[in-house]
Z-matrix of the N, CA and C atoms (Angstrom, degrees):
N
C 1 1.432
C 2 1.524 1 109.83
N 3 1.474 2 130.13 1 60.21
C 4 0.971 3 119.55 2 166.33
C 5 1.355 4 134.66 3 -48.16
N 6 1.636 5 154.16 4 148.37
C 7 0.881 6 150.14 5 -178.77
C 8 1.256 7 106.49 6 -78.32
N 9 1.254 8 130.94 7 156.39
C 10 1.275 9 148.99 8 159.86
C 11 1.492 10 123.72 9 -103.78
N 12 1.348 11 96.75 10 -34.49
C 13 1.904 12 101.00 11 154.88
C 14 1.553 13 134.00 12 -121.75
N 15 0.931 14 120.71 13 67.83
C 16 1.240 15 146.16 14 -175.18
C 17 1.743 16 101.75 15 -14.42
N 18 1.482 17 111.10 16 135.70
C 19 1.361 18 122.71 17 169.41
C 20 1.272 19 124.27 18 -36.04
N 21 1.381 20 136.80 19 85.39
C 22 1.530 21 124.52 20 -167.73
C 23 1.863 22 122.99 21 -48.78
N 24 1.241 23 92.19 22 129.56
C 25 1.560 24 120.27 23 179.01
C 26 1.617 25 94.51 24 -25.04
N 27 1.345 26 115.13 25 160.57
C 28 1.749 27 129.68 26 170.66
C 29 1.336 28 110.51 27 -74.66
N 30 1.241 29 125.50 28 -15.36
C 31 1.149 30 107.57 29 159.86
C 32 1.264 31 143.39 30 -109.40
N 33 1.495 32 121.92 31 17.96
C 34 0.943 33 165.82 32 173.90
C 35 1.680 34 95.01 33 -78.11
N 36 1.506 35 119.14 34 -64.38
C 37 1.169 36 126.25 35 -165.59
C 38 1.907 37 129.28 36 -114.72
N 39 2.075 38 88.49 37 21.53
C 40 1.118 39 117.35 38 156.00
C 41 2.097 40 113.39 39 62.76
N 42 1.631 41 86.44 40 27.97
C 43 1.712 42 82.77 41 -171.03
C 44 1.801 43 89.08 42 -172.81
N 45 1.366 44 114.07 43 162.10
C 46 1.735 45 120.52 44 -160.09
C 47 1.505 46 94.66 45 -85.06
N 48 1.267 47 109.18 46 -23.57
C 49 1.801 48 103.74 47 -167.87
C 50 1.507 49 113.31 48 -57.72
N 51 1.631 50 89.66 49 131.58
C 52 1.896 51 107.61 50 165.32
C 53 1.145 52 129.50 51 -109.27
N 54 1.382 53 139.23 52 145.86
C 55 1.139 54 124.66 53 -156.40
C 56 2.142 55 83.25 54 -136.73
N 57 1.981 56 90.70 55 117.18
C 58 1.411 57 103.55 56 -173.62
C 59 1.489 58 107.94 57 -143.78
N 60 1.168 59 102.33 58 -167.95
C 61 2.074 60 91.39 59 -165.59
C 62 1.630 61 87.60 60 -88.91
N 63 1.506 62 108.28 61 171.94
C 64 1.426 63 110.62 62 163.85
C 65 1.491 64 118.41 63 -66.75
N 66 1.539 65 109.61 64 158.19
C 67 1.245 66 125.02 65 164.97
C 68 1.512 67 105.45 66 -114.04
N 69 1.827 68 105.84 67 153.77
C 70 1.254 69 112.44 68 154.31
C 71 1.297 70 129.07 69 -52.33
N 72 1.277 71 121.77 70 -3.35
C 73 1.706 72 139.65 71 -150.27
C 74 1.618 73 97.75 72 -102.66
N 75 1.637 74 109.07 73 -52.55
C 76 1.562 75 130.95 74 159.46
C 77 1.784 76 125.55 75 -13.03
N 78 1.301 77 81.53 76 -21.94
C 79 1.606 78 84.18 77 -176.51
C 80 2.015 79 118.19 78 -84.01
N 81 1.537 80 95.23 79 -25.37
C 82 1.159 81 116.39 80 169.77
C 83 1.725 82 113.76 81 -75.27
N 84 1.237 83 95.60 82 -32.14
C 85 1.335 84 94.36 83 -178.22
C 86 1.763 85 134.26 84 -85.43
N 87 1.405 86 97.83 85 0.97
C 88 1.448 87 123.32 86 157.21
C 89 1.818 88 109.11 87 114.29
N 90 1.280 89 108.65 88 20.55
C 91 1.358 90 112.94 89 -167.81
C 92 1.796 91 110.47 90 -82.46
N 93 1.354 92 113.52 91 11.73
C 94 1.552 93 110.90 92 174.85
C 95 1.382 94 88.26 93 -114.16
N 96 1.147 95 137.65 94 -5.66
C 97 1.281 96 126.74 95 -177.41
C 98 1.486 97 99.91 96 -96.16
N 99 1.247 98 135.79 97 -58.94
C 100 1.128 99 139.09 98 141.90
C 101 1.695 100 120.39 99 4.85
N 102 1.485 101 107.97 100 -62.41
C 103 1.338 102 122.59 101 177.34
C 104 1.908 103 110.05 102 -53.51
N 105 1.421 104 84.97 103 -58.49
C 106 1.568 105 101.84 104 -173.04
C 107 2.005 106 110.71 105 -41.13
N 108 1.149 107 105.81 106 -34.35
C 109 1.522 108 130.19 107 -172.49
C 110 1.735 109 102.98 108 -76.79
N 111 1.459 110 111.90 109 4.44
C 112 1.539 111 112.88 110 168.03
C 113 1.869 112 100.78 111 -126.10
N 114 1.183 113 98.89 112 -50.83
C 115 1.576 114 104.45 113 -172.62
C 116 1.786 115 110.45 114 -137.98
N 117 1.519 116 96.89 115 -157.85
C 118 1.460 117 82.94 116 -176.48
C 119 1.297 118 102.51 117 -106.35
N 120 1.403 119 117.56 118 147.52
C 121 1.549 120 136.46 119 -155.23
C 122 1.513 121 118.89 120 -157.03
N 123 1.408 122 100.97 121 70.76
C 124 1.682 123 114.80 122 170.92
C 125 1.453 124 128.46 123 -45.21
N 126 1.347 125 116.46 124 116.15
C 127 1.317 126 115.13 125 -170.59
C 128 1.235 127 97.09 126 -38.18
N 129 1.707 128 141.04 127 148.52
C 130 0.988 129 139.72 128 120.07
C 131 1.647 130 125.99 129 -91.13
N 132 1.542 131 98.73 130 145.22
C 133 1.907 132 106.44 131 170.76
C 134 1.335 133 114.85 132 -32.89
N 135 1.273 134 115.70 133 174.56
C 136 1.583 135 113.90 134 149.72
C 137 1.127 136 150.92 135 -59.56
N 138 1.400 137 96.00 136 -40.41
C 139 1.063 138 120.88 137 175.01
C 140 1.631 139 122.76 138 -93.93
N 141 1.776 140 109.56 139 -11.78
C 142 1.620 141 115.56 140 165.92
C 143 1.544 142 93.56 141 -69.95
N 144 1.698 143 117.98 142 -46.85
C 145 1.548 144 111.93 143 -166.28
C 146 1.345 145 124.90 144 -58.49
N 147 2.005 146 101.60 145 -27.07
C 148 1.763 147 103.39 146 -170.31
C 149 1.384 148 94.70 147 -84.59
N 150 1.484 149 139.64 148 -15.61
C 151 1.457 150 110.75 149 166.48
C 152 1.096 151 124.25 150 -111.20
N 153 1.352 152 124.07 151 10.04
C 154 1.835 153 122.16 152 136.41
C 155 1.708 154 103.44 153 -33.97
N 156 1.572 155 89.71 154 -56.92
C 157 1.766 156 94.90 155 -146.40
C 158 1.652 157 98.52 156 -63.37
N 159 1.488 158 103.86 157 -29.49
C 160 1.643 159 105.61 158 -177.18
C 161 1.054 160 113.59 159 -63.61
N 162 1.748 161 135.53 160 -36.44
C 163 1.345 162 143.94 161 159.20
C 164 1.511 163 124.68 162 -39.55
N 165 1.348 164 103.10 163 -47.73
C 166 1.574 165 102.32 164 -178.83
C 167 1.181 166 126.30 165 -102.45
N 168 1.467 167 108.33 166 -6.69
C 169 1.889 168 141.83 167 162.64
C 170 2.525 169 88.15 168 -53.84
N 171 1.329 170 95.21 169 -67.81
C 172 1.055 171 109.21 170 -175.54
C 173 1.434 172 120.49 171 -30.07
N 174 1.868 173 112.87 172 -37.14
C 175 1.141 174 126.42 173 -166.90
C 176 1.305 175 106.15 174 -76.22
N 177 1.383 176 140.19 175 -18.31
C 178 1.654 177 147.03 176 -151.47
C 179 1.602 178 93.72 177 48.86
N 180 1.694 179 78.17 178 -142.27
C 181 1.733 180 103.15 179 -140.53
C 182 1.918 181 86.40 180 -84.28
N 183 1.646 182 111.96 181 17.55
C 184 1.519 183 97.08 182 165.99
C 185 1.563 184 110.43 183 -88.28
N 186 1.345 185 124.13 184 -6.29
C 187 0.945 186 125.30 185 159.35
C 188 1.636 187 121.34 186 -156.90
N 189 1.760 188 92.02 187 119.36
C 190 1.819 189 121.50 188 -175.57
C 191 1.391 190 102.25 189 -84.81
N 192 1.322 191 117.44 190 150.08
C 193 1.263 192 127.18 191 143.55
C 194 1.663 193 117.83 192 -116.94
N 195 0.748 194 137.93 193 132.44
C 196 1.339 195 158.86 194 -158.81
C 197 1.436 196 109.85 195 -113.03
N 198 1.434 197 123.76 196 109.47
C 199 1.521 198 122.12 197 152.29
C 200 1.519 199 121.75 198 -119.88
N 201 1.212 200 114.36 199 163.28
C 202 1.286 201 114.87 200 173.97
C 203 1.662 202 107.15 201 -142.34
N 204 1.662 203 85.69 202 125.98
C 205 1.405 204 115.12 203 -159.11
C 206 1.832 205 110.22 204 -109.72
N 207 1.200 206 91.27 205 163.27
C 208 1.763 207 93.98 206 173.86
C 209 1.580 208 106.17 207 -161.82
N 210 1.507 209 96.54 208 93.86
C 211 1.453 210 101.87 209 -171.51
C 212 1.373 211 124.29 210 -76.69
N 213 1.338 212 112.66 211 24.26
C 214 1.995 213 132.78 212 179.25
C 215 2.072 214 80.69 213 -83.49
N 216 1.243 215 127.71 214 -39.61
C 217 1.666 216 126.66 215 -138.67
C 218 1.209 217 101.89 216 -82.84
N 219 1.714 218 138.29 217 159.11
C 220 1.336 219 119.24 218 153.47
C 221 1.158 220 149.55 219 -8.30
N 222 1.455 221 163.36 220 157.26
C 223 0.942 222 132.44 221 -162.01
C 224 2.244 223 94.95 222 -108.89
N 225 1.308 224 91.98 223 -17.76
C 226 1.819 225 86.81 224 174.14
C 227 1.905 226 101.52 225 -79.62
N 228 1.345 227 132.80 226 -5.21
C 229 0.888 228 120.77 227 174.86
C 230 1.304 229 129.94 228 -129.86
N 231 1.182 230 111.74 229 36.59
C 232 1.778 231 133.20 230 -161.15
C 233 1.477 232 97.64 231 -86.40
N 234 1.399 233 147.29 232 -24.55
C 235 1.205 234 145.98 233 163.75
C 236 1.427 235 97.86 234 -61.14
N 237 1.437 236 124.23 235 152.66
C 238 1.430 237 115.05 236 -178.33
C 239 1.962 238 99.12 237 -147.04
N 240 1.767 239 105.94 238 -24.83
C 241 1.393 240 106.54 239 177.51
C 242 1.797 241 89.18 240 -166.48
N 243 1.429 242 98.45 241 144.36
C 244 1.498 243 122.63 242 137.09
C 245 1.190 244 139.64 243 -104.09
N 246 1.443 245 104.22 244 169.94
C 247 1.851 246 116.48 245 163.78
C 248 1.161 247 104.81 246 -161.14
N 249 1.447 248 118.46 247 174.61
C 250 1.410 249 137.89 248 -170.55
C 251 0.971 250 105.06 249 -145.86
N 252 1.731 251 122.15 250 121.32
C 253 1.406 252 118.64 251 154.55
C 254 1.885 253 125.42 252 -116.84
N 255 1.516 254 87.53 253 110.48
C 256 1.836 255 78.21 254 -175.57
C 257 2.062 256 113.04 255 -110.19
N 258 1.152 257 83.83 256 134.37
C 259 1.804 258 97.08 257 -173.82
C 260 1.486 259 104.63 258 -90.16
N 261 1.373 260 96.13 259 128.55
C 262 1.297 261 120.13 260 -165.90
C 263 1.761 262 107.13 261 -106.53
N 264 1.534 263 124.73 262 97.12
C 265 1.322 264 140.42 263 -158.18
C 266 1.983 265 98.52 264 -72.54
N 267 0.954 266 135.43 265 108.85
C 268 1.342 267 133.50 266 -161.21
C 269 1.758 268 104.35 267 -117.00
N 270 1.123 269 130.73 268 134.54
C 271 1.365 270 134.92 269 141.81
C 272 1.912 271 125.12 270 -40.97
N 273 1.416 272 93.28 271 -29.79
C 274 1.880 273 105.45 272 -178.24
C 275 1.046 274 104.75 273 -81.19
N 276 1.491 275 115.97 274 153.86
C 277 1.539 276 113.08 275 177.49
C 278 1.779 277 103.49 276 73.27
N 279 1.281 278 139.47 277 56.73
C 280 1.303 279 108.69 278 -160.39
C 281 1.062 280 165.77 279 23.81
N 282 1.744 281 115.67 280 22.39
C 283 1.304 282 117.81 281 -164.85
C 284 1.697 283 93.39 282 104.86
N 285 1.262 284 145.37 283 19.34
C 286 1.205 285 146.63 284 -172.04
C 287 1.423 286 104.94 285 -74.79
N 288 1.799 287 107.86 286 155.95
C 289 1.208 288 99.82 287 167.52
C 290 1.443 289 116.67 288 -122.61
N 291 1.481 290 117.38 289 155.09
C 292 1.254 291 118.68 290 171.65
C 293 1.460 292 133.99 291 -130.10
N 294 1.878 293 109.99 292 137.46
C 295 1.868 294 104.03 293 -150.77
C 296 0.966 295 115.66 294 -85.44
N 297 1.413 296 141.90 295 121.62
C 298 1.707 297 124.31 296 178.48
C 299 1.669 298 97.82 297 -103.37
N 300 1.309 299 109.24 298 134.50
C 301 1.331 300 139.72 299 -177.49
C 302 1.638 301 102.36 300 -101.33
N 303 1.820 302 109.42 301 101.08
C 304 1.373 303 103.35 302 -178.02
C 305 1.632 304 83.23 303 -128.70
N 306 1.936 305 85.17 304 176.78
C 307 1.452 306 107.72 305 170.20
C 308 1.637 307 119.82 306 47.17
N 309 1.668 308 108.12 307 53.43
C 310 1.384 309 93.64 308 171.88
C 311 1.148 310 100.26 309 -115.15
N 312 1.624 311 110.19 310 148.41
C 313 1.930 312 141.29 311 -175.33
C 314 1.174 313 114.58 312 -135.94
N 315 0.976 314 109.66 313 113.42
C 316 2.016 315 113.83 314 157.20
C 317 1.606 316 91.85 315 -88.22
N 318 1.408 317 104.89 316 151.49
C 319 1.837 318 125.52 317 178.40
C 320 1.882 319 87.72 318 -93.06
N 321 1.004 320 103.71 319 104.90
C 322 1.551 321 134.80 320 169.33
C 323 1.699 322 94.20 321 -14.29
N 324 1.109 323 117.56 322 -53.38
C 325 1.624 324 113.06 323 -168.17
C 326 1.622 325 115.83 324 -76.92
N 327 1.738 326 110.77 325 -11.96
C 328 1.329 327 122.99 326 -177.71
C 329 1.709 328 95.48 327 -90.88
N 330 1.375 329 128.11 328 -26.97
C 331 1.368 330 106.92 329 -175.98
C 332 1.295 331 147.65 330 -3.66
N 333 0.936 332 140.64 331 123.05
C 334 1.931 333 126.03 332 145.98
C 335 1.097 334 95.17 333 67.39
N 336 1.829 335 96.34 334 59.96
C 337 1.629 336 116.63 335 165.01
C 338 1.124 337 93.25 336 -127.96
N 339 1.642 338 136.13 337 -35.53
C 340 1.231 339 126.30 338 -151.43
C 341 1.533 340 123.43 339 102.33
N 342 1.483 341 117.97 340 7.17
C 343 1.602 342 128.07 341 179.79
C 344 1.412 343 98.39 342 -67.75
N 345 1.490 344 116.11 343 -59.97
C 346 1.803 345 108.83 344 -165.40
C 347 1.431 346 106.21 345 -56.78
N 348 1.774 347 117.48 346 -49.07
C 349 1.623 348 104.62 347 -171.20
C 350 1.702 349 103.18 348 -60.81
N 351 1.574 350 117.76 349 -28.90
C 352 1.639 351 80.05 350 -178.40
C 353 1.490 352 119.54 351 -96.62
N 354 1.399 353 137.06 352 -6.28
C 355 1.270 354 134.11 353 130.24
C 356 1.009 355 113.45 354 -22.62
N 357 1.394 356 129.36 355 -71.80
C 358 1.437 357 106.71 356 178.09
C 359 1.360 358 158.24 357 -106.70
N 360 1.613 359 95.47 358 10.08
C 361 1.486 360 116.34 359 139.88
C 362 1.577 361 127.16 360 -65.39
N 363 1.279 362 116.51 361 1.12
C 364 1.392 363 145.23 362 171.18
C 365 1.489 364 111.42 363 -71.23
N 366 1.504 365 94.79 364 -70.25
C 367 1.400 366 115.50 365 -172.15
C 368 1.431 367 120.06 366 -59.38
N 369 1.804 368 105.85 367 -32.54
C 370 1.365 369 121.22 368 -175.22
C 371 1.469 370 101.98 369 -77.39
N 372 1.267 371 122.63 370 -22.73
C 373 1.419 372 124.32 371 -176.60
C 374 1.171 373 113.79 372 -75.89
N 375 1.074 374 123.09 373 -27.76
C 376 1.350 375 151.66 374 177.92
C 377 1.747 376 126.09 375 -49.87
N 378 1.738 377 83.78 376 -62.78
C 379 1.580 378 117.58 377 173.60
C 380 1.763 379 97.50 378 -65.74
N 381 0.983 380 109.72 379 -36.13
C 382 2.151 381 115.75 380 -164.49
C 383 2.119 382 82.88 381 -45.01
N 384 1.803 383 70.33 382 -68.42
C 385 1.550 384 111.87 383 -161.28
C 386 1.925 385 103.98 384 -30.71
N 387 1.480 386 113.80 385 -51.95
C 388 0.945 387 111.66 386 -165.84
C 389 2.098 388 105.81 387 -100.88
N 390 1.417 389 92.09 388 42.34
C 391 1.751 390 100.09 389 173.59
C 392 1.324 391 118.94 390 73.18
N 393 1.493 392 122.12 391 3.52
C 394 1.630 393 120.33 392 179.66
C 395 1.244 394 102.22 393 -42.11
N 396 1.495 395 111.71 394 138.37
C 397 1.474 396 105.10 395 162.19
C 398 1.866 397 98.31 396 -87.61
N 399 1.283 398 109.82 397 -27.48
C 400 1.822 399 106.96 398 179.39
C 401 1.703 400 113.93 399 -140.77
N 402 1.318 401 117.74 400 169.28
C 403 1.625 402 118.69 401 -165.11
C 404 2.051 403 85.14 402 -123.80
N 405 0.764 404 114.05 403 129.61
C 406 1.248 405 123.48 404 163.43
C 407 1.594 406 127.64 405 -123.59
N 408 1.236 407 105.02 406 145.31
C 409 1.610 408 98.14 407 -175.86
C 410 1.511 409 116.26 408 -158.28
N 411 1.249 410 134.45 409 151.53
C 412 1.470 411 135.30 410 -164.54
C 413 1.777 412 110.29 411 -115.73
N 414 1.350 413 116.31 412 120.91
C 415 1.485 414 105.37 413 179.87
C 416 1.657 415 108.26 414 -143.51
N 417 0.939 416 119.34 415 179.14
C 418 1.305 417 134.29 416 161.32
C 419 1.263 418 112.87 417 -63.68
N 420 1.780 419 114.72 418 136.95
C 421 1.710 420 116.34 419 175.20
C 422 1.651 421 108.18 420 -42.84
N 423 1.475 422 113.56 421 -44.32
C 424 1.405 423 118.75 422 -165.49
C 425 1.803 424 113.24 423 -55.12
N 426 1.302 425 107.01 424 -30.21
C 427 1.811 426 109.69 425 -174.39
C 428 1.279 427 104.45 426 -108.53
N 429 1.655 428 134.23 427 33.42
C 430 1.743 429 148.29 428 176.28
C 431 1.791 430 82.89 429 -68.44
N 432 1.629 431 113.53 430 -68.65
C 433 1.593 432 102.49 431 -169.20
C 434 1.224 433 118.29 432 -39.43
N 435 1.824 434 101.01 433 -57.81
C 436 1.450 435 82.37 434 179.00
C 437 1.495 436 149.61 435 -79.27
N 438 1.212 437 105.58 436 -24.53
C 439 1.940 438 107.25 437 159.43
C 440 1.798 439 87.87 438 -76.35
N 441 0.863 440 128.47 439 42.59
C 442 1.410 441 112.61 440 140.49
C 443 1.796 442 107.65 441 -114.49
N 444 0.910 443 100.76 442 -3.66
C 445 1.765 444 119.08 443 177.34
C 446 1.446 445 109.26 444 -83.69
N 447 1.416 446 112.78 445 -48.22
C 448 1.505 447 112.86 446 166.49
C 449 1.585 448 129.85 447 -80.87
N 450 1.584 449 91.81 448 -2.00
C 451 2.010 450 89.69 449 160.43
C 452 1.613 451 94.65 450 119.10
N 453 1.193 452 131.08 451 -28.13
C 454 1.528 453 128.19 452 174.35
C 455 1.467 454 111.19 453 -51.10
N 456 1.543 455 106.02 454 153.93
C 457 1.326 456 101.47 455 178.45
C 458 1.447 457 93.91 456 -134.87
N 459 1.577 458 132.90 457 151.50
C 460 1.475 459 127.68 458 -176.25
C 461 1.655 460 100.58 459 -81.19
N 462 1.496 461 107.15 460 150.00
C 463 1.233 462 121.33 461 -167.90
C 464 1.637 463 101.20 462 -173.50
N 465 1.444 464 92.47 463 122.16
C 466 2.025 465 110.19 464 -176.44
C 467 1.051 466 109.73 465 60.89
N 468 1.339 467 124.99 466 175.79
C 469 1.403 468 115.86 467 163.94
C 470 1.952 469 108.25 468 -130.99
N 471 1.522 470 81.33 469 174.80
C 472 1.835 471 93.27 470 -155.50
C 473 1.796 472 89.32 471 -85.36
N 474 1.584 473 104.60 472 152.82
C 475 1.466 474 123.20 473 158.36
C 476 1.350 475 93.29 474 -141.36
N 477 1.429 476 88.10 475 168.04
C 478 1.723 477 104.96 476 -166.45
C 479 1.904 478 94.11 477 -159.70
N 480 1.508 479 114.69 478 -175.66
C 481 1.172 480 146.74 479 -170.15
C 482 1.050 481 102.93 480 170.47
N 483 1.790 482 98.36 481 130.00
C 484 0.906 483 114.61 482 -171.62
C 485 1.657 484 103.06 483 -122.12
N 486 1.556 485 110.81 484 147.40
C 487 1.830 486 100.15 485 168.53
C 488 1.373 487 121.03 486 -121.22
């Protein structure tokens, strides 16, 4: 899924942060801690993390991870937000595909800058890019405003099981 419009420059958007896929490197840079700040997120080793990352590295561009970084910051806190976009290969629609938008976090102290909307106006660009016919995503009543800020609109509701 290459981009066609590239993440605008920092000064364009008045601050150093970039928004690029993950690295194996990421882990140093505070992005499981990051995680932990949405759900629960067990430190993993290095070497548990480099073959996660090799697993879903494996998947291509059906499944992105998205960070946004600002390499001016500490180096334990240079992750600043994620997202996830995984494409879901469907029989409906002809063989259509569809994007699920998981796991997005701003690090509580980066807030109400604007990292999550462009993470995931990123991600949604992404999904266009790679033929979604739709972007779907699951949240709490409390964040409806805001993915209503990034263009989602509520529709059905979610069930789950959990084990």
């Amino acid at each position: 899924m290459a981009s066609t419009s590239p993440e605008p420059a920092a000064t364009e958007t008045g601050d150093s942060v970039k928004i690029r896929r993950l690295e194996v490197a990421d882990r140093e840079r505070g992005f499981l801690s990051l995680l932990s700040q949405l759900s629960s997120c067990p430190d993993l080793t290095e070497s548990e993390f480099a073959a996660c990352f090799a697993d879903l590295a494996a998947l291509g561009d059906d499944h992105v991870i998205l960070v946004a970084e600002d390499p001016a910051a500490a180096p334990e806190r240079r992750i600043l937000s994620t997202g996830c976009l995984f494409v879901e290969r469907k029989f409906l629609r002809g063989g259509g595909k569809v994007g699920h938008v998981e796991d997005v976090v701003v690090d509580a102290a980066a807030r109400g800058r604007g990292l999550g909307l462009r993470v995931v106006r990123r991600l949604v660009e992404m999904a266009k890019e790679a033929g979604c016919y739709k972007v779907i995503l699951d949240c709490t009543p409390e964040l409806r405003a805001y993915y209503a800020k990034c263009g989602f609109v509520e529709k059905g509701v979610q069930m789950a099981v959990y084990f």
